[in-house]
PQR file with spaces between the fields and no chain letter, atoms N, CA, C, O and H, PARSE charges and radii, in Angstrom:
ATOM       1  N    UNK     1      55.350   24.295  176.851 -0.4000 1.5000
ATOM       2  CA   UNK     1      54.110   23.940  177.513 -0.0000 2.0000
ATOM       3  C    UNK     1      53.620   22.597  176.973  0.5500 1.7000
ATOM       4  O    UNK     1      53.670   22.260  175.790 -0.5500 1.4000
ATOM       5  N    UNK     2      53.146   21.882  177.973 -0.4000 1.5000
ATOM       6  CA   UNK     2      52.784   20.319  177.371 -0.0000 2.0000
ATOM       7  C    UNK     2      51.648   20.161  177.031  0.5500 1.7000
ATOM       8  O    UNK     2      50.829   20.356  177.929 -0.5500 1.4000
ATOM       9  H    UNK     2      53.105   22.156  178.934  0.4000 1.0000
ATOM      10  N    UNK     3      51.061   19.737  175.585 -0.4000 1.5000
ATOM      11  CA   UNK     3      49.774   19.764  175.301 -0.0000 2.0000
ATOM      12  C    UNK     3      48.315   19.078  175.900  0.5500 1.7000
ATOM      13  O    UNK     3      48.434   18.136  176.684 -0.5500 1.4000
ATOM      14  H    UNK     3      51.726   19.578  174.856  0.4000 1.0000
ATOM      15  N    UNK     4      47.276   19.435  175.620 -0.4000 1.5000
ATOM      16  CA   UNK     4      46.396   18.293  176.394 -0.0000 2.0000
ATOM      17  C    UNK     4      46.457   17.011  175.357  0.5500 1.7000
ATOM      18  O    UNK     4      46.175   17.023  174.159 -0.5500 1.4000
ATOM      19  H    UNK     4      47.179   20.200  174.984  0.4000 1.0000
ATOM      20  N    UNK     5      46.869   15.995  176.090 -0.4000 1.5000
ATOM      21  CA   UNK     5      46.711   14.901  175.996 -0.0000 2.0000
ATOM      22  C    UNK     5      45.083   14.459  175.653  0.5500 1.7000
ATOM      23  O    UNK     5      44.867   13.856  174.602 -0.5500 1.4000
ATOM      24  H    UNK     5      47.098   15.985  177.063  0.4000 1.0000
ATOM      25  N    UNK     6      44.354   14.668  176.252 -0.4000 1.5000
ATOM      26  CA   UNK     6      42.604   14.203  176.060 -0.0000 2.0000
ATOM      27  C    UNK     6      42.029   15.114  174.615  0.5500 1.7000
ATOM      28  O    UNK     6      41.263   14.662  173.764 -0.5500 1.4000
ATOM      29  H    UNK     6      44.530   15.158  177.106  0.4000 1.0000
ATOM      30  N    UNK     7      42.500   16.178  174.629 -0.4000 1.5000
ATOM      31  CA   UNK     7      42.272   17.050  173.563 -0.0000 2.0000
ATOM      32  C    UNK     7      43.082   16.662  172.425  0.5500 1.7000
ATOM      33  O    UNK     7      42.337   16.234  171.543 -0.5500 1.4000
ATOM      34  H    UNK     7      43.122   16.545  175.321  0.4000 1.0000
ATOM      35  N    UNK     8      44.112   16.641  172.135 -0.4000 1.5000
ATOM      36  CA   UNK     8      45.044   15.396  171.412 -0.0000 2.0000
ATOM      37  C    UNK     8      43.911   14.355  170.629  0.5500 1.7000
ATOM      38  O    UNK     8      43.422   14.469  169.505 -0.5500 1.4000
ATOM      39  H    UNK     8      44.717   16.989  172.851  0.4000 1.0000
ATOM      40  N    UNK     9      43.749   13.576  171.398 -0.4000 1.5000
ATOM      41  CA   UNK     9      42.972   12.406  171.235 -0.0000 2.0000
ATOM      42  C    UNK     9      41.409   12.890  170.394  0.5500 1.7000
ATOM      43  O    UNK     9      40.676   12.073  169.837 -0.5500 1.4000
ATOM      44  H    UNK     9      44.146   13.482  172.311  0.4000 1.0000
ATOM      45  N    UNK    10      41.205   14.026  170.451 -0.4000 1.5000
ATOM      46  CA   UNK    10      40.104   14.335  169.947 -0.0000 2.0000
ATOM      47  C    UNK    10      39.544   15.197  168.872  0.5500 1.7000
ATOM      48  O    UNK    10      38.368   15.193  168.509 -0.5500 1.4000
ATOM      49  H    UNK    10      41.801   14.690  170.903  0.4000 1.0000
ATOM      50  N    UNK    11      40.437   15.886  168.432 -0.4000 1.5000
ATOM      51  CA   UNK    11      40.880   16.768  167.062 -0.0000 2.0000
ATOM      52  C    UNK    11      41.903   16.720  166.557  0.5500 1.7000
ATOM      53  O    UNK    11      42.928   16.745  167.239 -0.5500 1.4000
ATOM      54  H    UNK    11      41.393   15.890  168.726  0.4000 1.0000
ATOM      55  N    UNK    12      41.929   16.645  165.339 -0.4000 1.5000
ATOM      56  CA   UNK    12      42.338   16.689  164.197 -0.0000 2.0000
ATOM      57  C    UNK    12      42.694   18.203  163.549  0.5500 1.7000
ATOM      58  O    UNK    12      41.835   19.049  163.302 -0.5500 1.4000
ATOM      59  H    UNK    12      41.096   16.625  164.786  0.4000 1.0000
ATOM      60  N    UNK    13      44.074   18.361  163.334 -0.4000 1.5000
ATOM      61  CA   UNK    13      44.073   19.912  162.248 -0.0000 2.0000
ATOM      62  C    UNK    13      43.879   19.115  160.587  0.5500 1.7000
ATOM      63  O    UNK    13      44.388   18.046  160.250 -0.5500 1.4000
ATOM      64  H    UNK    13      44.772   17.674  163.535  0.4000 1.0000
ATOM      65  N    UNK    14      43.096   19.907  159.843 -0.4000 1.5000
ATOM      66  CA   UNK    14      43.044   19.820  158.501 -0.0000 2.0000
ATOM      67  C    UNK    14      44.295   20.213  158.059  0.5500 1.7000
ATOM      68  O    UNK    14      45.116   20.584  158.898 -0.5500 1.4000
ATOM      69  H    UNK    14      42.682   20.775  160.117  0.4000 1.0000
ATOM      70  N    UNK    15      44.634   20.191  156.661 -0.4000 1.5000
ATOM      71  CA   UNK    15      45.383   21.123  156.217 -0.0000 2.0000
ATOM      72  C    UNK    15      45.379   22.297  155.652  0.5500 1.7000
ATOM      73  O    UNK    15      46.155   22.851  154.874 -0.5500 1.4000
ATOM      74  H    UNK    15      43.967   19.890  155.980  0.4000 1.0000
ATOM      75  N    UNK    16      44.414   22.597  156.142 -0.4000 1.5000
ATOM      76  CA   UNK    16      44.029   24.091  156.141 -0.0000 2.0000
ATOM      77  C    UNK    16      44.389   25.180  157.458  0.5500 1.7000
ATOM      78  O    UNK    16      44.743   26.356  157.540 -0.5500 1.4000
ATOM      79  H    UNK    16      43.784   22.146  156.775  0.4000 1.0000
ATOM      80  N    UNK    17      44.107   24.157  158.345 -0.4000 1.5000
ATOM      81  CA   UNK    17      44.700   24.818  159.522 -0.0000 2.0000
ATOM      82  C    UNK    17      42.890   24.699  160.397  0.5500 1.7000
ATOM      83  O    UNK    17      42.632   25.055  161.547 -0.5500 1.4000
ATOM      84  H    UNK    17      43.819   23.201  158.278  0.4000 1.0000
ATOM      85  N    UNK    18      42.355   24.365  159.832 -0.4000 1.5000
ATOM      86  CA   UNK    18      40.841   24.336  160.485 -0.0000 2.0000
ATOM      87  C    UNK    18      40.893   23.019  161.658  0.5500 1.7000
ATOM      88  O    UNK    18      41.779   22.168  161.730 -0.5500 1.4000
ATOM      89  H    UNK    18      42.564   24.076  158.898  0.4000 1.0000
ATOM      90  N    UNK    19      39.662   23.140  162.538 -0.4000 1.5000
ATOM      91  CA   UNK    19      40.017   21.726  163.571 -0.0000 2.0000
ATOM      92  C    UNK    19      39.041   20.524  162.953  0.5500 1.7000
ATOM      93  O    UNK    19      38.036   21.034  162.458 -0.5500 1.4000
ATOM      94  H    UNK    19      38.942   23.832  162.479  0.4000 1.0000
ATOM      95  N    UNK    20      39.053   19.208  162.852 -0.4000 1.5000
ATOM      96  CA   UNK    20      37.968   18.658  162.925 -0.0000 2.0000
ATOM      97  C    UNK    20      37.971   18.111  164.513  0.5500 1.7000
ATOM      98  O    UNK    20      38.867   18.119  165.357 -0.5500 1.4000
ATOM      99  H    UNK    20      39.870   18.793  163.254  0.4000 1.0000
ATOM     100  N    UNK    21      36.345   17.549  164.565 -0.4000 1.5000
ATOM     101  CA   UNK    21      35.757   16.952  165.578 -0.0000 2.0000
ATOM     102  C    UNK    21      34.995   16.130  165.298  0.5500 1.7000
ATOM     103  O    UNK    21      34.752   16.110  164.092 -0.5500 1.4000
ATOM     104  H    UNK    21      35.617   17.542  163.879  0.4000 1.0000
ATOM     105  N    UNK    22      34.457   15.373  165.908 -0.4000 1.5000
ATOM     106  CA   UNK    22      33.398   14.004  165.901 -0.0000 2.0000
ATOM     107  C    UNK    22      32.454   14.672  167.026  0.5500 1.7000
ATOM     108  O    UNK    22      32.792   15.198  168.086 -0.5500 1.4000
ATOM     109  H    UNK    22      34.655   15.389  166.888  0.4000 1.0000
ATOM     110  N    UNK    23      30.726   14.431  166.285 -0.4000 1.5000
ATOM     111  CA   UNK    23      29.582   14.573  166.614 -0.0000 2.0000
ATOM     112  C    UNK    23      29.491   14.036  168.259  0.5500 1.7000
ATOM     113  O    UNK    23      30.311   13.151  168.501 -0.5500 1.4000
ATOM     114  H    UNK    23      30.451   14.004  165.423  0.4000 1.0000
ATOM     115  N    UNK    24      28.929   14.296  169.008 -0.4000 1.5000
ATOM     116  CA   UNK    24      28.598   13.622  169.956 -0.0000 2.0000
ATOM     117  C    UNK    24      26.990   13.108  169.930  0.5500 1.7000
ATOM     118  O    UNK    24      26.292   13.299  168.934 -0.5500 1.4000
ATOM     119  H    UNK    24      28.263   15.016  168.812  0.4000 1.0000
ATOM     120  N    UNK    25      26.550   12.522  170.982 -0.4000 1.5000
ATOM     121  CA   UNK    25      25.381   11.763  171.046 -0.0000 2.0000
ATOM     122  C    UNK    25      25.159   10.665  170.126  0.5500 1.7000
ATOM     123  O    UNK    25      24.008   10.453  169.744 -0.5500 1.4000
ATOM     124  H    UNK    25      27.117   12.367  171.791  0.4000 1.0000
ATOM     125  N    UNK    26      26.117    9.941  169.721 -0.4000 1.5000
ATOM     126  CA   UNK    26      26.278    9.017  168.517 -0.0000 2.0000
ATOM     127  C    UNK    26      26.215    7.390  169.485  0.5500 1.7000
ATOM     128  O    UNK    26      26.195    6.244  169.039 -0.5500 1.4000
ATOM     129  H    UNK    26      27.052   10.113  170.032  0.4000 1.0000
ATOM     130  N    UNK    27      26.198    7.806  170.728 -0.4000 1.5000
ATOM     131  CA   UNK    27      27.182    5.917  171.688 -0.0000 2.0000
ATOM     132  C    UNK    27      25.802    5.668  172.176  0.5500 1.7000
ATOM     133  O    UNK    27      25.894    4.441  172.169 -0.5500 1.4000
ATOM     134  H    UNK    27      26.214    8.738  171.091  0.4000 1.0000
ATOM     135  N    UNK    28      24.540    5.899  172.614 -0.4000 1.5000
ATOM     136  CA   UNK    28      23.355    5.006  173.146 -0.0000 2.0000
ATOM     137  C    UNK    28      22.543    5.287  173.170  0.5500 1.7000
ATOM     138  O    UNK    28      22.587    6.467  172.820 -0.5500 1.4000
ATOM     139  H    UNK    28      24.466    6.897  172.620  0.4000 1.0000
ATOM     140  N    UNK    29      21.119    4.884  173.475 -0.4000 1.5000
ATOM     141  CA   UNK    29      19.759    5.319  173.454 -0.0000 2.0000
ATOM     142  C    UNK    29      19.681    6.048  171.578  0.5500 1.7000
ATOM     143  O    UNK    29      19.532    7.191  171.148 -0.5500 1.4000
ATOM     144  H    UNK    29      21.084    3.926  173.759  0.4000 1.0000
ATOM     145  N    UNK    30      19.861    4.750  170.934 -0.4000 1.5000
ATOM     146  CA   UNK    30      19.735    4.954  169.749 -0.0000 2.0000
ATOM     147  C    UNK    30      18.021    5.152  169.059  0.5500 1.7000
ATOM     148  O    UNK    30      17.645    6.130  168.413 -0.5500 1.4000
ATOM     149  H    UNK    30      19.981    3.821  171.283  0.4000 1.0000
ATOM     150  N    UNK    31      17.230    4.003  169.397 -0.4000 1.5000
ATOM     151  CA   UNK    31      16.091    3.449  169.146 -0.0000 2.0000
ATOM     152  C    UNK    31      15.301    4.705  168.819  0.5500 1.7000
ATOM     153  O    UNK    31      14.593    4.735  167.812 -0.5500 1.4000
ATOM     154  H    UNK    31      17.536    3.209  169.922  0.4000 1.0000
ATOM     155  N    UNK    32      15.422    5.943  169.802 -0.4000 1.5000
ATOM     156  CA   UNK    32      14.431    6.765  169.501 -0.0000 2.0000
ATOM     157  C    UNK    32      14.735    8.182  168.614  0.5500 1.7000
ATOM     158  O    UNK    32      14.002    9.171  168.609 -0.5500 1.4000
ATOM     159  H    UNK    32      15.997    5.919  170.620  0.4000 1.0000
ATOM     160  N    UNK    33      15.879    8.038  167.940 -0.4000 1.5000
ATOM     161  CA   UNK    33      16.655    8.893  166.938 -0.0000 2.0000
ATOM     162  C    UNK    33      16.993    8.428  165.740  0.5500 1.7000
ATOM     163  O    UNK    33      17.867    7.614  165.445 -0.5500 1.4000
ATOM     164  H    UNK    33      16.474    7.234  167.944  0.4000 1.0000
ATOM     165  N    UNK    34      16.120    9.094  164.967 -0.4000 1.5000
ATOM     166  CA   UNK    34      15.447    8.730  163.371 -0.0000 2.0000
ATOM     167  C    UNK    34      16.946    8.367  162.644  0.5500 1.7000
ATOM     168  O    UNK    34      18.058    8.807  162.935 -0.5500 1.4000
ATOM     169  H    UNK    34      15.409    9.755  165.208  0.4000 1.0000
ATOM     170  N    UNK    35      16.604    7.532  161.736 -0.4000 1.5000
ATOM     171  CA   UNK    35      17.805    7.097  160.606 -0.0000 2.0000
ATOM     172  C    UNK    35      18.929    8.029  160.019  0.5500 1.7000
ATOM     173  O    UNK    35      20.076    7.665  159.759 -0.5500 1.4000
ATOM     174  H    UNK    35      15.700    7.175  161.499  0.4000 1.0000
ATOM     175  N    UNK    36      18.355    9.430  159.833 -0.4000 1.5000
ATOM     176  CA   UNK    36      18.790   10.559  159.297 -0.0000 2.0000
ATOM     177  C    UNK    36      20.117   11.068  159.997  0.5500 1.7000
ATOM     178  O    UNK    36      21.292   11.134  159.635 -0.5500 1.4000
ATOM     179  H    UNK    36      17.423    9.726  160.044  0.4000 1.0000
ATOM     180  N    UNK    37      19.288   11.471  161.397 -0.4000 1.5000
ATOM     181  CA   UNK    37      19.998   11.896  162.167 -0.0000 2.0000
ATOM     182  C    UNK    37      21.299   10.790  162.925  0.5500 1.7000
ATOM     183  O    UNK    37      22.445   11.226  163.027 -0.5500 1.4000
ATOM     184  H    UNK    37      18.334   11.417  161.691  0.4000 1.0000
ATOM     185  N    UNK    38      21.008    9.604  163.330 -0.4000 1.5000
ATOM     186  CA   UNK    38      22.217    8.865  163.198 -0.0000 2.0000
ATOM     187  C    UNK    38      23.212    8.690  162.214  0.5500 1.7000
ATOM     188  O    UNK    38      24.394    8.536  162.522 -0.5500 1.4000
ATOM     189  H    UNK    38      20.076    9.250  163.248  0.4000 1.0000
ATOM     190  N    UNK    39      22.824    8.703  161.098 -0.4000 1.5000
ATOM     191  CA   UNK    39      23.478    9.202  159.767 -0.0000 2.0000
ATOM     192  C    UNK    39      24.598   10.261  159.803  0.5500 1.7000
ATOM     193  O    UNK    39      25.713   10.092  159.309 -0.5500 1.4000
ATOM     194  H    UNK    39      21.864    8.828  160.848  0.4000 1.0000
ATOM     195  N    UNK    40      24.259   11.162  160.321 -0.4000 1.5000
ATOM     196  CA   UNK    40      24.890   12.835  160.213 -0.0000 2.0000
ATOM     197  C    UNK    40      25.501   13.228  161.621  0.5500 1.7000
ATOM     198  O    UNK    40      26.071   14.282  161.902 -0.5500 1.4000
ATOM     199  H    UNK    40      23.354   11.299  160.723  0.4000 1.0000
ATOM     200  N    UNK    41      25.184   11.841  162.667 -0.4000 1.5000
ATOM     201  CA   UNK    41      26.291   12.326  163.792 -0.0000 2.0000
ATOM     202  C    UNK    41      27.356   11.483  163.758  0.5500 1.7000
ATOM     203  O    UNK    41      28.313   11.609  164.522 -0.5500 1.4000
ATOM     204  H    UNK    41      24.721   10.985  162.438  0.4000 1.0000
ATOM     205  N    UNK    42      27.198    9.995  162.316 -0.4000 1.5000
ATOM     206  CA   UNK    42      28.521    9.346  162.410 -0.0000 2.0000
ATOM     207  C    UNK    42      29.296   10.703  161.337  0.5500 1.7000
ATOM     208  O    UNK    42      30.510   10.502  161.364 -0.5500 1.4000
ATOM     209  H    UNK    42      26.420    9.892  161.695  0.4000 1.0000
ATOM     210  N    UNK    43      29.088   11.503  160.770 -0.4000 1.5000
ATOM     211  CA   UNK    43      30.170   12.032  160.124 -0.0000 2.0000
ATOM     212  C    UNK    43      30.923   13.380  160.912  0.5500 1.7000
ATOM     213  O    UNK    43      30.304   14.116  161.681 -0.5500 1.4000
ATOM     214  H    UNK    43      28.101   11.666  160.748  0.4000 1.0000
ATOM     215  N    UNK    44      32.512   13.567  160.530 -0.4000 1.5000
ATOM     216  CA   UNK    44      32.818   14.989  161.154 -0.0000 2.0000
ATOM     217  C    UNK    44      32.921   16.020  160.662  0.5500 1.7000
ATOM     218  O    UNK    44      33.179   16.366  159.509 -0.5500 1.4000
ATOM     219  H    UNK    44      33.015   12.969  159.906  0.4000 1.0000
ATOM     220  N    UNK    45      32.637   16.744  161.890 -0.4000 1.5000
ATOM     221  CA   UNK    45      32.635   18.443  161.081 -0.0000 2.0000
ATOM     222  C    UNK    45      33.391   19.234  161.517  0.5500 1.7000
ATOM     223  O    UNK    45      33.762   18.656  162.539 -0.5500 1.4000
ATOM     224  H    UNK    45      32.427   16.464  162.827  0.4000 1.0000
ATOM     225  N    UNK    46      34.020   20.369  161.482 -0.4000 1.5000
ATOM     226  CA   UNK    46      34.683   21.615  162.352 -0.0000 2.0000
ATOM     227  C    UNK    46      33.997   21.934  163.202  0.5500 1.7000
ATOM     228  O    UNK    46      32.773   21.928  163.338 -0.5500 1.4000
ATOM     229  H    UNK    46      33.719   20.838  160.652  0.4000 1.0000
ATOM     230  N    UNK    47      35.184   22.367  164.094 -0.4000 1.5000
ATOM     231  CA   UNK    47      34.945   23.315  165.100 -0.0000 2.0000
ATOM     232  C    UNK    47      34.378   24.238  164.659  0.5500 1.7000
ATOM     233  O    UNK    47      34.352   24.528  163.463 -0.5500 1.4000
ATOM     234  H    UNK    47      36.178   22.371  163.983  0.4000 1.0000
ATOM     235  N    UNK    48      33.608   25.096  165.929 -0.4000 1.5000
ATOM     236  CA   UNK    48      33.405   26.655  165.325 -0.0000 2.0000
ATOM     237  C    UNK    48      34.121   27.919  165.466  0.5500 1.7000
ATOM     238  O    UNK    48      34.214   28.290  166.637 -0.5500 1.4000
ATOM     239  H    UNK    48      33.629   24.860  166.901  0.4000 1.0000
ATOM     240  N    UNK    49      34.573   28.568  164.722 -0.4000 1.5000
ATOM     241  CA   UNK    49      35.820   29.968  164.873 -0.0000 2.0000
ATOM     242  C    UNK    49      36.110   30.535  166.316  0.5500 1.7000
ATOM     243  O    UNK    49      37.234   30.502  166.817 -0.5500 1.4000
ATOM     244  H    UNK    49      34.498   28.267  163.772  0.4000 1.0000
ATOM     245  N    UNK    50      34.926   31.091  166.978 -0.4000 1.5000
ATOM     246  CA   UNK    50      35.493   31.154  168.384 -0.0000 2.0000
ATOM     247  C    UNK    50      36.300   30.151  169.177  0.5500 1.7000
ATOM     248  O    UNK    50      37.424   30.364  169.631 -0.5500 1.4000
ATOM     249  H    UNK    50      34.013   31.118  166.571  0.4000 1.0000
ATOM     250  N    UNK    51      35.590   29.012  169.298 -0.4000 1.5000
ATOM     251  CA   UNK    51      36.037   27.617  169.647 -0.0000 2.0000
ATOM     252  C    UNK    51      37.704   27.307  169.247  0.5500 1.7000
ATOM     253  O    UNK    51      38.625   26.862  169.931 -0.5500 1.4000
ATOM     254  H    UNK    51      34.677   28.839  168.929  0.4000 1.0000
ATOM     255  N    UNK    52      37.648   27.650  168.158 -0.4000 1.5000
ATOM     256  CA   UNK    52      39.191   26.939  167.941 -0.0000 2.0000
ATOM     257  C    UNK    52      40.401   27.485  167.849  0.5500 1.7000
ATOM     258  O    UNK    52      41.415   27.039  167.313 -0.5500 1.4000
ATOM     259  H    UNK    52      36.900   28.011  167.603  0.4000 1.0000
ATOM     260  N    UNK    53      40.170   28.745  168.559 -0.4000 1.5000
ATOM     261  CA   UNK    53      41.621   29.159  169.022 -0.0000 2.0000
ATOM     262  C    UNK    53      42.181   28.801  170.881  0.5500 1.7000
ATOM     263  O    UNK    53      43.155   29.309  171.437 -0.5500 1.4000
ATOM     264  H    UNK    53      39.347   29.108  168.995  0.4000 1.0000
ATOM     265  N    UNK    54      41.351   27.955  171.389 -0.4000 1.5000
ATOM     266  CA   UNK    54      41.407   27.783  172.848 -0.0000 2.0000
ATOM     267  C    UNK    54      41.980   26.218  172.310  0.5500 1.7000
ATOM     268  O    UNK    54      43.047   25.737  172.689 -0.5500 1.4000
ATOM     269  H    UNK    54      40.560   27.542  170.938  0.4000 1.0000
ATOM     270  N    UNK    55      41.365   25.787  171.689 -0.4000 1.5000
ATOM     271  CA   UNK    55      41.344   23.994  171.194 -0.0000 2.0000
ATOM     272  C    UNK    55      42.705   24.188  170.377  0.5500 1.7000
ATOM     273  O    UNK    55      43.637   23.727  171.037 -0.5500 1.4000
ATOM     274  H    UNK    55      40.498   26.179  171.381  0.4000 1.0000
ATOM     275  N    UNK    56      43.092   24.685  169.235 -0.4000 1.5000
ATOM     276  CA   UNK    56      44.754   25.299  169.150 -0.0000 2.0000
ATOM     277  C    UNK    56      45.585   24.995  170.189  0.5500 1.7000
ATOM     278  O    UNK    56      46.337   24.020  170.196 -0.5500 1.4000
ATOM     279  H    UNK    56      42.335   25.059  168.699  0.4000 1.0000
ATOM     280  N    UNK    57      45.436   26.088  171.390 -0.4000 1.5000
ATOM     281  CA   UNK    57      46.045   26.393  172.073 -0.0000 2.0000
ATOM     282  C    UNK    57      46.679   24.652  173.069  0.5500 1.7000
ATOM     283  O    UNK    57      47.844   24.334  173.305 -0.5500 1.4000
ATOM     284  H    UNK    57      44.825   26.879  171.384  0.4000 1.0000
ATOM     285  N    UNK    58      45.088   23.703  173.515 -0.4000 1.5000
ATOM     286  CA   UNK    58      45.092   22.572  173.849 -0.0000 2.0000
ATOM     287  C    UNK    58      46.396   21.560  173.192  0.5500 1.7000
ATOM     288  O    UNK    58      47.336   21.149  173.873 -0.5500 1.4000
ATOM     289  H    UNK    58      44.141   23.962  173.324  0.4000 1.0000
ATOM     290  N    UNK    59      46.182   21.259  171.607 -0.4000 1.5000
ATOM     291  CA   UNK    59      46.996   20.603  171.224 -0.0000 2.0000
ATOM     292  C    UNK    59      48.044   20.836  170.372  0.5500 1.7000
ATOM     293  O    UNK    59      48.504   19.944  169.660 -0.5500 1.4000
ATOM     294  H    UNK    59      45.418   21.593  171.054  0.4000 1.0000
ATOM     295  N    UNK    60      48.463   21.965  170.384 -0.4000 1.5000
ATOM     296  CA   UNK    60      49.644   22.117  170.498 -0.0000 2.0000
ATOM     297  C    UNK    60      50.837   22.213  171.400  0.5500 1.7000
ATOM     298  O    UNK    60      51.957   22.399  170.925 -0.5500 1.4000
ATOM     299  H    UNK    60      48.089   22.690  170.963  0.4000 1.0000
């Protein structure tokens, strides 16, 4: 089976076997979203457990 390509492009396996991802709402209408919070959507975090056995399934 051929993987998703777009999904590919968008997670990461750890070596743990966990997924990462990148925050969204990070690309415009910055001005009115405090310092903090731009802060903490440039960094990534995991998926969540339900979530990442479908996202698995994607890129592999």
């Amino acid at each position: 089976m051929k993987s998703n390509r777009a999904a590919k492009k968008r997670f990461k396996l750890t070596g743990s076997g966990k997924i990462k991802r990148e925050k969204a709402y990070r690309s415009h209408i910055l001005t009115k979203k405090s310092n903090k919070r731009k802060r903490q959507l440039g960094k990534a975090t995991l998926v969540s457990q339900p979530d990442s056995k479908n996202i698995k399934r994607l890129i592999q």
